[in-house]
N, C-alpha and C positions, 0 to 999 in steps of 0.2 A: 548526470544520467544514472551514476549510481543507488542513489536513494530510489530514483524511479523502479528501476528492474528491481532493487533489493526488497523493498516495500510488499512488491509481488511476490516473490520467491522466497521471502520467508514469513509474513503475515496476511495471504493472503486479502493485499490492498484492492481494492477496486475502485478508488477515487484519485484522481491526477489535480493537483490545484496548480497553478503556473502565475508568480504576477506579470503582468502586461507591462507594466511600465520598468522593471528590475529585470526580466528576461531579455537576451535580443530572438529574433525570428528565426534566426537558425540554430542557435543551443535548444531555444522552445521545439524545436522539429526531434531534434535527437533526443530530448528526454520525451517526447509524447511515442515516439519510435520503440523507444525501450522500453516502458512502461505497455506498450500493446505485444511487444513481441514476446515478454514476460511470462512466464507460468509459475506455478506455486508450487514450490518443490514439499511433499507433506513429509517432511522427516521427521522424528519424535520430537527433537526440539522445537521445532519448527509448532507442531502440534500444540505443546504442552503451554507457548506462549500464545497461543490463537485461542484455545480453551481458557484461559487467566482472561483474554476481551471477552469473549463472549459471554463469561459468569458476570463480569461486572456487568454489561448492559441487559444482562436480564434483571438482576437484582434491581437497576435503574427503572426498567420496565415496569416494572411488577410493584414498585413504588407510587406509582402512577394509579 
């Protein structure tokens, strides 16, 4: 569950992957749990590493 909430609250994550076969049905409930009840905390750090994705997928972008 960590990685779920953490994802959110420091790199504003918005995608949950889960495997089906490697998860059981109830750990999958408490990380989907925690990954929805999650917000994005924007502290500088926080920022200054969400700005470092976003340069690169523009550059990526813009390659195209």
């Amino acid at each position: 569950t960590y990685s779920a909430h953490q994802g959110v609250e420091h790199d504003d994550m918005n995608v949950l992957c889960i495997g089906g076969r490697i998860i059981g049905s109830e750990l999958a409930f408490e990380i989907i749990e925690a990954f929805l009840n999650a917000r994005y905390e924007p502290q500088e750090r926080h920022a200054r590493r969400l700005d470092k994705v976003l340069e690169i997928e523009k550059r990526g972008l813009d390659a195209l």
